[in-house]
C-alpha positions in Angstrom: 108.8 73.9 108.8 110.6 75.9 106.1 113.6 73.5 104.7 117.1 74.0 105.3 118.2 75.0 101.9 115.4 77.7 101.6 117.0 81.3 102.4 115.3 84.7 102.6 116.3 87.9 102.1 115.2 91.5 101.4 113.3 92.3 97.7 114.6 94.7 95.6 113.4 96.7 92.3 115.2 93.9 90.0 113.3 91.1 91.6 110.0 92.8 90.8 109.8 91.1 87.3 110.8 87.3 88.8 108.1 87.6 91.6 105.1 88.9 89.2 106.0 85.8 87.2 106.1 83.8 90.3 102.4 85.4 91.3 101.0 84.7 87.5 101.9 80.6 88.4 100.6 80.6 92.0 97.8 82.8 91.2 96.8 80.0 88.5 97.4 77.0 90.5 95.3 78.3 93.2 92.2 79.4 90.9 92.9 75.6 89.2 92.3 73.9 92.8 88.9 76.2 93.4 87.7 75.2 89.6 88.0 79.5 89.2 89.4 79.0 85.6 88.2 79.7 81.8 91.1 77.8 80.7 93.1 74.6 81.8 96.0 76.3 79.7 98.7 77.6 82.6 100.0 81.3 81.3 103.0 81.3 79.1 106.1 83.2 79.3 104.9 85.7 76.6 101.4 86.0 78.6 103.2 86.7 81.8 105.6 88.9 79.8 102.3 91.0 78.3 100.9 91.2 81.7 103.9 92.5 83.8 104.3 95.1 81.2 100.1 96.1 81.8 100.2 95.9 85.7 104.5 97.3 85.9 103.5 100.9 86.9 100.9 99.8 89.8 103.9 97.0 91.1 106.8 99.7 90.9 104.8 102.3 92.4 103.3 100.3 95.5 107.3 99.0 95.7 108.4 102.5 95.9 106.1 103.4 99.2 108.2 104.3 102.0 107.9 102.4 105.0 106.9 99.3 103.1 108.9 95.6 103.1 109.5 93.0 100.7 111.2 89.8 101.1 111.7 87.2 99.0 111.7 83.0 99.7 114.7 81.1 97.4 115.6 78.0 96.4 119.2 78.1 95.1 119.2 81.7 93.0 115.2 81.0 92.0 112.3 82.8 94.2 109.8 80.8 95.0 108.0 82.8 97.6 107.6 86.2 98.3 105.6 88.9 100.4 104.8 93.2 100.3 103.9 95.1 103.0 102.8 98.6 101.1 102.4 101.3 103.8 99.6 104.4 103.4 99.2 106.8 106.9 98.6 104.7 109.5 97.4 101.3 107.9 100.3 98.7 106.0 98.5 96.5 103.4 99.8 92.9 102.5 99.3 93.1 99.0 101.0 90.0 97.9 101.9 86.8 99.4 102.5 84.3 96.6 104.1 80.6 97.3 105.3 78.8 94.2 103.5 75.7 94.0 106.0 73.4 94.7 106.9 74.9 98.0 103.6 75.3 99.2 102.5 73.6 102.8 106.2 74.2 103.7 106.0 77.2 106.3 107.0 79.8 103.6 104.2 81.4 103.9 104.3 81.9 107.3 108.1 82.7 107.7 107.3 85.5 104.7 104.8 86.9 107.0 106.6 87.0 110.4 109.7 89.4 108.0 106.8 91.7 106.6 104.9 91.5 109.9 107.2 91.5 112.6 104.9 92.0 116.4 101.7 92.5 116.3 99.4 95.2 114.7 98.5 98.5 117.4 96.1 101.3 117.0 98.5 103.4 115.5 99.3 100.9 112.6 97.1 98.6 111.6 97.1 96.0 109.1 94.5 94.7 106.0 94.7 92.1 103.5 92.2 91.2 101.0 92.3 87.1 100.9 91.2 84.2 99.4 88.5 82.5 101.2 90.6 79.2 101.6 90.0 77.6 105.4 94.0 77.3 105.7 95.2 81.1 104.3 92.1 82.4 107.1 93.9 80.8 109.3 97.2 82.1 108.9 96.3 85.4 108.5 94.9 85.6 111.8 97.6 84.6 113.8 99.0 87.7 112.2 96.4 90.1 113.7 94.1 90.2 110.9 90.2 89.4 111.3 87.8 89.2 108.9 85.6 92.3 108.3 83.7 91.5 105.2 83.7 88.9 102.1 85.3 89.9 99.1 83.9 88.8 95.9 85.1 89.1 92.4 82.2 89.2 90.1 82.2 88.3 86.2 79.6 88.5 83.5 79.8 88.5 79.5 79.8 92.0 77.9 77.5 90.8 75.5 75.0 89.7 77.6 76.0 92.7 80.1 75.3 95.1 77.1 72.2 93.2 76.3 70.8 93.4 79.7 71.8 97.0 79.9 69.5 97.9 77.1 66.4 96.5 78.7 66.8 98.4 81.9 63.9 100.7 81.1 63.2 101.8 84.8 66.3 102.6 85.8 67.2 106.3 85.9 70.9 106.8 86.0 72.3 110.3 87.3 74.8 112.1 85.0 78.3 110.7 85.1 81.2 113.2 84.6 84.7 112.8 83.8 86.9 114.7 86.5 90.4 116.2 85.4 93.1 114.6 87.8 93.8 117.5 90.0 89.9 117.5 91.3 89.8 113.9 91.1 92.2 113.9 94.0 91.0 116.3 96.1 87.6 114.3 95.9 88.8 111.5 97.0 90.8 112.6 99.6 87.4 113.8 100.9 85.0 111.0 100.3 87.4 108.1 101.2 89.2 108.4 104.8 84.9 108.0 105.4 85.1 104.9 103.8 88.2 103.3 104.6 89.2 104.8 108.0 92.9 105.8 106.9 94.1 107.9 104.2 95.4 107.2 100.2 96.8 110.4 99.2 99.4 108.5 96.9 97.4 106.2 95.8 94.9 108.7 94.0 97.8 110.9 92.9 98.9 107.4 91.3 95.8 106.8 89.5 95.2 110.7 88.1 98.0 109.8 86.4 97.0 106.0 84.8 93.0 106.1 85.1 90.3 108.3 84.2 87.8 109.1 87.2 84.4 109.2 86.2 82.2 110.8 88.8 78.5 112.0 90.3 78.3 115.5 91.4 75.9 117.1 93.9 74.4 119.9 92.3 73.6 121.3 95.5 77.0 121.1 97.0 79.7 121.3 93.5 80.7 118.2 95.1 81.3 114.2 94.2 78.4 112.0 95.6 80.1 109.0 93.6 83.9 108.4 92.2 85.3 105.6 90.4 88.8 105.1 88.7 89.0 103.2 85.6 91.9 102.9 83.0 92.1 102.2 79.4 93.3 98.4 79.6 89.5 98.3 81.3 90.7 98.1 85.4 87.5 98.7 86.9 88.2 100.2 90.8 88.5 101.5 93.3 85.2 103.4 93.6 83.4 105.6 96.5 80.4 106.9 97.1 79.0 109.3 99.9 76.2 106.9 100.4 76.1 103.1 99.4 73.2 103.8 96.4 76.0 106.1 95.5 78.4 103.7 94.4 75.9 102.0 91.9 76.0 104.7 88.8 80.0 105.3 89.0 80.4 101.7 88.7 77.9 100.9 85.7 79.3 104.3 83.9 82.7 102.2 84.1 81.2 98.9 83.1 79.3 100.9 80.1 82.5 102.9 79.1 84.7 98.8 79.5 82.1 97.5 77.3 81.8 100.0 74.6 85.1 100.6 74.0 87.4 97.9 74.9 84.8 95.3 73.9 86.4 92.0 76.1 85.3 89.1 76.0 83.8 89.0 79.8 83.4 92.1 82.5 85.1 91.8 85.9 84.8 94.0 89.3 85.3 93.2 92.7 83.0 94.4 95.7 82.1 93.7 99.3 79.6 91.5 100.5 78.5 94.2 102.1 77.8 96.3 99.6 73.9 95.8 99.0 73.1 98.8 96.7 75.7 97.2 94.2 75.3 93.7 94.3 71.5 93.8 93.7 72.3 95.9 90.7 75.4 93.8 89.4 73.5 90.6 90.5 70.1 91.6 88.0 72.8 92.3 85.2 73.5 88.7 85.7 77.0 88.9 87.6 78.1 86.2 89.3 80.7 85.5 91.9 83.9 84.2 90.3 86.0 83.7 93.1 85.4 84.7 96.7 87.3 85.9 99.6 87.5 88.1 102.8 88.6 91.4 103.6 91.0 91.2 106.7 91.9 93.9 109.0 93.1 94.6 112.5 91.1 97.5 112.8 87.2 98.4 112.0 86.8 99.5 108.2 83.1 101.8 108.5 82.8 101.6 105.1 82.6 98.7 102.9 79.4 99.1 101.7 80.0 102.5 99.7 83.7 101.6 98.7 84.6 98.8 95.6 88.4 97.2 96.1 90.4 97.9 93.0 91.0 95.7 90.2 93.7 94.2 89.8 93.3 93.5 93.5 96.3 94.5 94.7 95.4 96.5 96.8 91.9 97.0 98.9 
């Protein structure tokens, strides 16, 4: 039961700062209670300030969808919950629901998601969310129409020991890997995704010709993509599709190789599906491990996990 003195109302683009802070703390104190951390240090102001300034063009543009909603909890003038609905053809995503810690086990959850999720999903809107694999957030999430249609894993590994076993692949041959201009980017993944995903992105590929660099696997056969995989300069590894599941495998390690090389961080991240068996046999013999797990949720069938990896940052599937 959500307190008396808790309001709610509708987000707007000034809040968008306030609630990224709000999702750094909640994001934190959740990975503390799974033991998902590399530090016992909570973020700071100027980490959260450095991070919202990295991650601002993916939050204003997926706030700028039509069709969307975002509502914020607050206590007094401070948010301390809030929820986005981000809407692409004929699916809406939930890619944040973030409770500060404090007001957590109150219903705010819950109320958040009946205002972004009024009724029930239909077949011609359904709903996904990509969750953490806590027994209590399954739970809710299905009383809002959503069931689980395969885990979602986000992997880690060192670069240096990434790099090292890299170099003693001997036996695997990797296809060429191309870098796509933006324009025929798009257009490939307009093609190769609805497959995948069962709905289309148009915006959301147009968004990343302009931030990411899409490295890709042609058919030589066809002039056309077998694999495609978006990755940016602040080394965001995702999405990624492939025609086939094996196809997802050299996009991704072109990414991880071009992450490694020239942005040199201390530890390599991706998420996939637990479905996705060409990829995490490779990932999991260049010593990946899982990091911190959850589930893909949907209201309708998704055919293609498998041959698709979720973006990172994981805001959206």
């Amino acid at each position: 039961m959500v307190r008396d003195e808790l309001n709610f109302r509708a987000g707007e683009r000034a809040d968008l700062a306030d609630t990224f802070a709000l999702s750094e703390r909640a994001v934190f104190e959740v990975a503390a209670r799974h033991g998902a951390l590399d530090s016992a240090a909570p973020p700071t102001d100027a980490d959260i300030r450095r991070r919202w300034q990295r991650q601002r063009p993916l939050i204003e543009f997926l706030a700028a969808q039509p069709g969307g909603s975002y509502h914020l909890c607050l206590d007094g003038d401070r948010p301390v919950g809030y929820a986005r609905v981000v809407r692409f053809g004929n699916i809406e995503e939930l890619t944040e629901l973030m409770v500060d810690p404090e007001h957590q086990g109150r219903g705010v959850g819950r109320a958040l998601l009946g205002r972004v999720w009024p009724g029930d999903p239909s077949p011609d809107l359904g709903r996904v969310v990509v969750a953490t694999g806590a027994p209590a957030d399954l739970s809710l999430y299905t009383n809002f129409g959503v069931m689980p249609a395969a885990g979602h894993w986000h992997l880690r590994q060192r670069t240096d020991d990434y790099l090292e076993r890299r170099s003693k692949e001997i036996d695997a041959a990797e296809p060429a890997v191309h870098v796509l201009e933006a324009d025929r980017a798009v257009a490939e993944w307009q093609r190769l995704e609805p497959e995948a995903l069962g709905h289309e992105r148009p915006a959301v590929h147009e968004f990343f010709g302009r931030e990411r660099t899409c490295l890709a696997c042609m058919d030589e056969s066809t002039g056309r993509a077998s694999g495609l995989c978006w990755v940016s300069t602040d080394g965001e590894i995702g999405p990624a599709v492939g025609r086939e599941p094996e196809d997802v495998v050299p996009v991704v390690l072109a990414a991880l190789d071009r992450v490694a090389k020239t942005q040199e961080p201390p530890q390599l991240g991706v998420f996939a599906s637990t479905i996705a068996w060409w990829l995490l046999r490779r990932l999991r013999g260049l010593g990946f491990r899982v990091h911190w797990p959850g589930w893909v949720m949907s209201s309708e069938p998704i055919p293609g996990l498998d041959r698709y990896l979720p973006t990172r940052p994981p805001n959206l599937l």
